[in-house]
Each structure stands twice: as structure tokens, then as C-alpha cells.
C-alpha positions in Angstrom: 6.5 16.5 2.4 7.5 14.4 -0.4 9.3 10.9 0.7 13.0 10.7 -1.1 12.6 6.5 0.0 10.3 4.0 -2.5 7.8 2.7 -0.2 8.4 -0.6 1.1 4.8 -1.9 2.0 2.7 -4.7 0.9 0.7 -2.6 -0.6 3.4 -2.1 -3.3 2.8 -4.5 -5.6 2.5 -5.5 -9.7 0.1 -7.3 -11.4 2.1 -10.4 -11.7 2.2 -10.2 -7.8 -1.4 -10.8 -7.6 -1.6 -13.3 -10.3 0.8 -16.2 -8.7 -0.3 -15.4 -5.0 -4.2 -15.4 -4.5 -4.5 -15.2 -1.0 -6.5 -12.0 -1.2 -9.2 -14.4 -2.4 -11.9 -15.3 0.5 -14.2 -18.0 0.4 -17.8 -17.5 2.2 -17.7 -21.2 4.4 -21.6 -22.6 4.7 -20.9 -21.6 8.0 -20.6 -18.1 7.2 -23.6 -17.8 5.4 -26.0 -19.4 7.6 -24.3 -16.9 10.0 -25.7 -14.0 7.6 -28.7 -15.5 7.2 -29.8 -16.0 10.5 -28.7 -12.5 11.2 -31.1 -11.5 7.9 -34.0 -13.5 9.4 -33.5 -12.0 13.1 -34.2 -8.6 11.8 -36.6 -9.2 9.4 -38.8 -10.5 12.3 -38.1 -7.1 14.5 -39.4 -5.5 10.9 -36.3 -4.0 10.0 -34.5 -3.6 7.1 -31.2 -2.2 5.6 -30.1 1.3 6.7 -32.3 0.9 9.7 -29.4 -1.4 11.6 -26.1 -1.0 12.4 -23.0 -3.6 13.4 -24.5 -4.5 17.2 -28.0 -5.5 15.7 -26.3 -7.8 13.2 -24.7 -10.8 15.0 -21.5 -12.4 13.4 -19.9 -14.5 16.0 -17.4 -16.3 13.4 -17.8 -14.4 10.3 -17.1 -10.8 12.4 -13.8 -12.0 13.5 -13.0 -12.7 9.6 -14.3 -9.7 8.4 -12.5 -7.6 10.9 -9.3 -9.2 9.8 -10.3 -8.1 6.5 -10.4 -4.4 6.9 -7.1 -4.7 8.4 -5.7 -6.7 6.1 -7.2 -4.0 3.2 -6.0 -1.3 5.5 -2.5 -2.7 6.1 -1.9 -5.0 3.2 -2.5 -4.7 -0.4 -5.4 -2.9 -0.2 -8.0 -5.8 -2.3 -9.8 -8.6 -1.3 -12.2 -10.4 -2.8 -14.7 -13.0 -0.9 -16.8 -15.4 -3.1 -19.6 -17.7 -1.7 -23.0 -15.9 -1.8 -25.4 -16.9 -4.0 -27.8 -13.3 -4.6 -30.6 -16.1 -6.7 -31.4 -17.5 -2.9 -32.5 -13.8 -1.9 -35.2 -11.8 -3.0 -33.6 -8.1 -3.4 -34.4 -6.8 -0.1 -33.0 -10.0 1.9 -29.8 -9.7 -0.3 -29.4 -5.6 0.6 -29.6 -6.8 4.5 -26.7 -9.2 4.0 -24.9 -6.7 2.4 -25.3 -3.6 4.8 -24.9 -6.5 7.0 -21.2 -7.2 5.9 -20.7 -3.5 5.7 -21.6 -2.3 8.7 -18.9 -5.0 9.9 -16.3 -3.2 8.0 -16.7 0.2 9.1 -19.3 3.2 8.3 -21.3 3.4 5.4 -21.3 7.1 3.5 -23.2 8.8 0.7 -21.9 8.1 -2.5 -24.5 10.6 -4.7 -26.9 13.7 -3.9 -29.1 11.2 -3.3 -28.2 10.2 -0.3 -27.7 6.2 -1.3 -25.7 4.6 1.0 -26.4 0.8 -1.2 -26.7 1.9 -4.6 -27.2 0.2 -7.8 -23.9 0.1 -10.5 -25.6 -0.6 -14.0 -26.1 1.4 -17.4 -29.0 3.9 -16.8 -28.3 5.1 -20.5 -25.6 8.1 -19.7 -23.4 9.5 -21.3 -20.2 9.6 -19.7 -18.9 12.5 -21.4 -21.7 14.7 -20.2 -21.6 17.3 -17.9 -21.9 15.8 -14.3 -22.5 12.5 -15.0 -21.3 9.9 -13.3 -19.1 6.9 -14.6 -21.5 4.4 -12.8 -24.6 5.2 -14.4 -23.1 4.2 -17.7 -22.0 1.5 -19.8 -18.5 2.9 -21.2 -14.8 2.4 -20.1 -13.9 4.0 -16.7 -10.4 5.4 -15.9 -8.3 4.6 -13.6 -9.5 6.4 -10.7 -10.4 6.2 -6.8 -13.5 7.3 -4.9 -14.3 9.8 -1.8 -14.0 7.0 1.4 -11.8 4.8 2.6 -12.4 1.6 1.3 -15.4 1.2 -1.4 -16.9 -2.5 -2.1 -19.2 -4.4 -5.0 -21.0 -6.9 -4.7 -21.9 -8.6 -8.5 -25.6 -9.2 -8.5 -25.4 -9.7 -11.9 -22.5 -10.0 -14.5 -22.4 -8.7 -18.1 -22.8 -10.2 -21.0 -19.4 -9.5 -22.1 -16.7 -7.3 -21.1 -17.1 -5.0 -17.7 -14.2 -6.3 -16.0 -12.6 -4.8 -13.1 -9.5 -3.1 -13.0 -6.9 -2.3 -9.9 -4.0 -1.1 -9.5 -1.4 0.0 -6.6 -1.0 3.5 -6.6 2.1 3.0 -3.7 4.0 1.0 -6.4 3.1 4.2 -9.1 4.5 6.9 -6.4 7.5 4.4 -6.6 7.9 4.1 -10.2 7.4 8.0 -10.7 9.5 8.8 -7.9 12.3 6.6 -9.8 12.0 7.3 -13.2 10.1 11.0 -12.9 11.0 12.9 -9.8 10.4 15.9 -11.0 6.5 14.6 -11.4 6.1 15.0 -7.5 6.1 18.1 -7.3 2.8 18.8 -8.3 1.2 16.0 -7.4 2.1 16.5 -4.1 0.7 20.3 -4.6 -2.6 18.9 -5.6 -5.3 20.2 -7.5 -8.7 21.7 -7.2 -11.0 18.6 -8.3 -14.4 18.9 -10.1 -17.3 18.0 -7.6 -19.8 16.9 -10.8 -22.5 19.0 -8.7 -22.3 16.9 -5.8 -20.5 18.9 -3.3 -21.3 20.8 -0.1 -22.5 24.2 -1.9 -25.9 24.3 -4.6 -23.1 25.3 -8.2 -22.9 22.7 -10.8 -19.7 24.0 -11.4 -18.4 23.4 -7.5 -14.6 22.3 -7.7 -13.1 21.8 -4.1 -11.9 24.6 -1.7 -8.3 23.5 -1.5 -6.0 21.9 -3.9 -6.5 18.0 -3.3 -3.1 16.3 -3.4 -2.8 13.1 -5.6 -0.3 11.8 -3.2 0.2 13.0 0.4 2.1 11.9 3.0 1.8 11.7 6.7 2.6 9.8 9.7 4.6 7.3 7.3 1.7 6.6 5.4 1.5 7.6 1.7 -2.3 8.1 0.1 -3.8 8.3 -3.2 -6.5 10.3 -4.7 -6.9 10.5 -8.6 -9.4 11.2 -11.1 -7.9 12.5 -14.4 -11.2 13.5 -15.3 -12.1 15.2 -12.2 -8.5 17.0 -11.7 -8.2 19.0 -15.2 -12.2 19.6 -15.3 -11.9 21.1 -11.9 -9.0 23.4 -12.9 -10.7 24.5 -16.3 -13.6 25.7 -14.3 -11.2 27.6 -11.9 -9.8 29.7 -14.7 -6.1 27.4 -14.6 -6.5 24.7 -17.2 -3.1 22.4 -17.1 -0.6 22.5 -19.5 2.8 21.3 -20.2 4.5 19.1 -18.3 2.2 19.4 -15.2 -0.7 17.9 -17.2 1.6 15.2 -18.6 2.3 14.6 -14.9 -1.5 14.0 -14.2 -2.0 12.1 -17.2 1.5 9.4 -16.2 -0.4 8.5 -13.2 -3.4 7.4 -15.3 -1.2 5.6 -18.1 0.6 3.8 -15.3 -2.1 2.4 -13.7 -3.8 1.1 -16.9 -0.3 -0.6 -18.1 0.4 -4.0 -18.0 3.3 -4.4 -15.2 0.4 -2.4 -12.7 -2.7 -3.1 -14.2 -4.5 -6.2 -12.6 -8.1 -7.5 -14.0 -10.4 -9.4 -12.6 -14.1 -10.5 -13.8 -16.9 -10.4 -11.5 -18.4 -13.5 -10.8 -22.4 -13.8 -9.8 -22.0 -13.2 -6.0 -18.6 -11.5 -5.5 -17.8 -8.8 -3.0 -15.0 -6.9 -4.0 -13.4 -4.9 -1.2 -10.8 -2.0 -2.3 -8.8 1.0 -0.3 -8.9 4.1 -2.0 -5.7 5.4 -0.4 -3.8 2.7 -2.2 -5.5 1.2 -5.2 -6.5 2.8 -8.4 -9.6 1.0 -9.7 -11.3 1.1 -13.8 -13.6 -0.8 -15.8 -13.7 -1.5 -18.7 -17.0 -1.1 -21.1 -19.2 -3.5 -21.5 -22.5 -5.4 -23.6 -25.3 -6.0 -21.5 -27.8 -8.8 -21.8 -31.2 -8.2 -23.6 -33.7 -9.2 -20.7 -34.3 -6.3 -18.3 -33.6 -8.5 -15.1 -30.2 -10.2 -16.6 -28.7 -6.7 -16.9 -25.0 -5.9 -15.0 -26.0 -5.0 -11.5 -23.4 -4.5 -9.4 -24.3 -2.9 -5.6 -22.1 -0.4 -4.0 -21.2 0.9 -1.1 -18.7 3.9 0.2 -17.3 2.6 3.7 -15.5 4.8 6.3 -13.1 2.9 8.6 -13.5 2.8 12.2 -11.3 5.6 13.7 -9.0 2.9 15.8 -8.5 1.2 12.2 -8.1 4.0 9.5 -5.0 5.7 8.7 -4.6 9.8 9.5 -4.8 11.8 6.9 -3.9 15.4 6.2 -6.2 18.5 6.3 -6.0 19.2 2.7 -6.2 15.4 1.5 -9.1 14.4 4.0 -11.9 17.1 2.6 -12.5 16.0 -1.3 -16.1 16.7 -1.4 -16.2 20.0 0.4 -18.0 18.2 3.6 -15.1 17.9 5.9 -13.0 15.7 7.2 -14.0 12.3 5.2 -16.8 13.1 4.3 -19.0 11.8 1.4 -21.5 13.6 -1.5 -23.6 16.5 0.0 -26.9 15.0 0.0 -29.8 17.1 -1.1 -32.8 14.4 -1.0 -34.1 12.0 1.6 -32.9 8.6 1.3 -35.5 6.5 -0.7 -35.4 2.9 0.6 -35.1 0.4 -2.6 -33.1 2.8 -4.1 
């Protein structure tokens, strides 16, 4: 179904929007963190570390409250927050990951974001190439497109900044249905029919040229929600390698969603300060990056941490069949893994 009605959410919104009305901004209060801490220290002395505890094992009595209001908030609002406060220079690196699966297991379920397994893993230039076969975007240094990932909500935390450059980039892809759906109708059509996306060799079966089963829509609707999910890259890779390459006007459909997003009146950026946890939903914001200039000493280097979060069923919206399975696991599921979680990772 294809709504005939713009959306009227608040997560239909513009960059100025965001600009003159910060309240998506969260502060970390001492409070909070000695909350974290505390909760760090209690199961440091039961010898445990991150993956190895879940939300009940990590006590929040104020801070969980907050945080809880923040994935609905995410869910139901805008779709971005950003808290500030933390200082990663207090931690050593294992300390910081507990405080940060901490926080996460508060907002819902971590999932695998690589073949890996990595349920924290480390954004930073590992010398790729992003226009190689299969590699991911993370792992390198150059501009990302506009884009969203596999779960609902995905978060960053900025252990270290770039030199220069490397910002963040969101946009609403409610308020791009919106504009398409005024200015392009036409447009819908097939973005509501969906495409079969490349997996990058991460999905359920063992090809490196696995595209999904089904066509994924970029925009479903159900139960009066409308969701996202977009990867320019991903979309006409994935129909090359099934023998229907796009053309015409339903690859210039594909490629409008990308140009909106990364145009002024949508496009929102925001640098990473040291500490930051960005919080994003991938049904309803498109997120880039753009490239960036590292710093010369090994342990200045950008080092973001990431983490691919599924919402706790009461919280997280439905979502159809054909939109829920993007990796070939099922139903909201993450990357196939195919090695045992290495912790440090």
C-alpha cells in the first residue's frame, strides 16, 4: 500500500528544524555517570565484562528511566538523539565498552553488525577501499552515502574524533517519502516494489555474491507507520548481480532518494565531539559521512564504537514480511555470523 496523505509525524522534519530546536540534545548529569560507573565497577568485581551481561545485571535507577524515554522518544519522535557527558580518557578501553553495552542493553537488544559476530565494534579506517568488492563503508576513510543499516536503531559513541572532516550526516527519510510523494508520485511505485539488495557476503547463505530473497522495499507501509530502508549502493549492486541492472527512470528513482537526503533543506550535520553517543532509527533517518584526515599517532586515530540495537518488542514498530528480512536471517535479523565472537574486538 502506498499512502496518498504526506505523513504528519515528528519525524518529518528539515534541517533547519533541527538547527533552531536542540532538544534532541542530552546531557549525561554527574549523577548519571557515577550511576554508570558504579554499575561498571559492580561487575567488574563479579569478573565480568561486556557481552557477558545484559539490562538486569546493569543497575540504572535514574539513568534507566532516561534512557527508556529515549528509545521512545527515537522510536516515536524524530528518530536522533544525541547525549554528551562521558569522558572515554577516564576509562581504560574495556571499562569504557562496559558503559557502553551498558547503555545499550538499556535501549533494547544488541545484534551482529559483520560476519564476525561484533556486537561493539570499532568504526575507523582499516585502509579499505570502498569501492571494492564487499567492503564495508566503516572500515574506510572515504565519504559514505546516504544510507541506513539492518536494525532498528544503530548508535556511536566518538572515542576519538578526526583530525578534520568525518562529520555526521542525517536526514528524515519520512519528510523525503513526503517530498517525492509531492513533487514525484510516480517515483513510488517502485520504491514501494523494492529491490533485491546486495548482502556484501554477509548474508545467511556462504556466496559472495548473496543479494536478498525478496525484493526489500525502500519505503513500506504498515499499521500507519511508514519505514525506510536505502543503500544506493547496495540496491543497484544487488540487481546487477541478479541479471536486472536498473535503468531509466526506475534508477533515477533510487538515485532522488539519495540526492534528497544529501541536499541542504534535508541534510543535517553534526560533528562528533570526544565522548558522544549518537542514537539513530533506521526506519526514519538516512545517515552519511563524510571523508575524513586522520591524525598521525596510531592512538589519536578516529575511533568511533558501534552498535546495531533491536527494540524491545512492546517498543518497536511492526514491520512487514518483506521489509523485516534484509539480511536473509529473518525477521530483524542482523549479518550471518560465521566466526566466534572475539572479545576486544
Amino acid at each position: 500500500m502506498i499512502p496518498t496523505n504526506a505523513v504528519s509525524r515528528a519525524s518529518v522534519w528539515h534541517s533547519d528544524d533541527l538547527r533552531q530546536d536542540t532538544s534532541w540534545v542530552k546531557i549525561f548529569t554527574e549523577a548519571d555517570i557515577g550511576e554508570l560507573e558504579t554499575a561498571a565497577e559492580n561487575l567488574k568485581a563479579r569478573g565480568l565484562s561486556f557481552y557477558e551481561f545484559g539490562r538486569d545485571d546493569f543497575s540504572l535507577p535514574t539513568l534507566g528511566e532516561k534512557l527508556q524515554a529515549s528509545v521512545l522518544d527515537v522510536e516515536n519522535g524524530r528518530g536522533v538523539q544525541l547525549w554528551r557527558g562521558i569522558d572515554p580518557g577516564r576509562y581504560d578501553e574495556t571499562t569504557l565498552k562496559i558503559l557502553y553495552w551498558g547503555i545499550g542493553c538499556h535501549l533494547g537488544t544488541p545484534i551482529p553488525h559483520n560476519a564476525a559476530g561484533d556486537l561493539i565494534g570499532h568504526v575507523r579506517d582499516q585502509g579499505g577501499d570502498y569501492m571494492s568488492r564487499n567492503t564495508r563503508g566503516y572500515t574506510t576513510r572515504a565519504r559514505l552515502a546516504p544510507h541506513c543499516d539492518a536494525s532498528d536503531i544503530v548508535t556511536l559513541l566518538c572515542v576519538h574524533p578526526a583530525k578534520s572532516g568525518g562529520e555526521s550526516c542525517i536526514a528524515s527519510s519520512i519528510a523525503i517519502f513526503n517530498d517525492i510523494l509531492a513533487t514525484r508520485p510516480d517515483d513510488l511505485k517502485p520504491l514501494f516494489n523494492g529491490f533485491h539488495f546486495d548482502l556484501r557476503g554477509e548474508g545467511a547463505g556462504e556466496g559472495a555474491n548473496e543479494v536478498t530473497h525478496n525484493r526489500v522495499p525502500v519505503f513500506s507501509y504498515l499499521e500507519d507507520r511508514l519505514s525506510c530502508r536505502y543503500n544506493r549502493k547496495t540496491i543497484e549492486d544487488g540487481q546487477a548481480r541478479m541479471g536486472e541492472p536498473l535503468s531509466g527512470d526506475v534508477l533515477e528513482a533510487v538515485r532522488h532518494v539519495g540526492e534528497l537526503a544529501a541536499s541542504d533543506r534535508f541534510r543535517f550535520d553534526m560533528t562528533f565531539e570526544q565522548g558522544d553517543i549518537q542514537i539513530l532509527n533506521n526506519h526514519i533517518i538516512l545517515h552519511s559521512r563524510e571523508n575524513f584526515e586522520d591524525w598521525p599517532e596510531p592512538e589519536r586515530k578516529r575511533n568511533l564504537l558501534r552498535m546495531w540495537i533491536n527494540l524491545d518488542e512492546s517498543v518497536a514498530r511492526p514491520l512487514a514480511p518483506e521489509f523485516a528480512d534484509r539480511m536473509n536471517t529473518g525477521p530483524r535479523g542482523g549479518v550471518a555470523v560465521r566466526q566466534k565472537i572475539k572479545e576486544g574486538s
